[in-house]
N, C-alpha and C positions, 0 to 999 in steps of 0.2 A: 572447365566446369561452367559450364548455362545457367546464369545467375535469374531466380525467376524472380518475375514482378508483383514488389508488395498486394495485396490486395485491396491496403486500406492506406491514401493517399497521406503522405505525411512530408508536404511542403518544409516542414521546420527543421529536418530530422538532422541534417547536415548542418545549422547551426548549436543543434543541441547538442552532439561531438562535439561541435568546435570550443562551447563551452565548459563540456566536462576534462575535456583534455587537457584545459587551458588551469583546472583547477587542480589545487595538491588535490595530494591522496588524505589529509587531515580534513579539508575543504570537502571532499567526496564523503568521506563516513562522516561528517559532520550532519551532511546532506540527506545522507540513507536514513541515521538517525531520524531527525525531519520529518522525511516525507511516510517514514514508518506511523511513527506517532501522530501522524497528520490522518493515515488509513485506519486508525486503529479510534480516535476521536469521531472522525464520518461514521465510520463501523457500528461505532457504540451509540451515534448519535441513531441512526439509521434501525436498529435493534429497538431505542427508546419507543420510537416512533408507532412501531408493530405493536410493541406489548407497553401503554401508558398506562395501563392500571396495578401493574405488577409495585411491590412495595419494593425498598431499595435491597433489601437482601437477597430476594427471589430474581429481581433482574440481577445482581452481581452473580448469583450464581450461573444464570443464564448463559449472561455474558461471555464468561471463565470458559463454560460448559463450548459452546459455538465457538471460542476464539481459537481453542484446544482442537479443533476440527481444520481448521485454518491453518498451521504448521503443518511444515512438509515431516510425516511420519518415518523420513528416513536418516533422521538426526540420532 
C-alpha cells in the first residue's frame, strides 16, 4: 500500500504519539474531556463575539441551537 504525503506539514506529529501512547487510558479521556470543553468555551466565546448585543437568554439559546448542529447526527 503507497502511503501518500500529508499535505499539511506536521513536524511534531511523531512526538505527539509518543506522548499519547506514553499515557493511560484514564490520562487520554481525562484529556478528550479537556480539550472538548476547551472547543466548546472558544466556540461560545467566538459566537459572543458575532452577536454582543444579543441578552443572555437569546444568545443561550443561540448557542444550544449552533452547538446542536455541531454533533455528528449519527449518534
Amino acid at each position: 500500500m503507497e502511503q501518500t504525503k500529508d499535505p499539511k506539514p506536521r513536524p511534531n506529529h511523531r512526538r505527539y504519539l509518543e506522548v499519547l501512547r506514553a499515557m493511560t487510558p484514564q490520562q487520554r479521556l481525562a484529556k478528550a474531556f479537556e480539550l472538548s470543553e476547551l472547543s466548546k468555551r472558544l466556540f461560545r466565546q467566538g459566537l459572543r463575539e458575532k452577536f454582543p448585543d444579543l441578552n443572555e437568554a437569546d444568545f443561550q439559546r443561540l448557542y444550544l441551537k449552533r452547538l446542536a448542529k455541531c454533533h455528528n447526527q449519527n449518534y
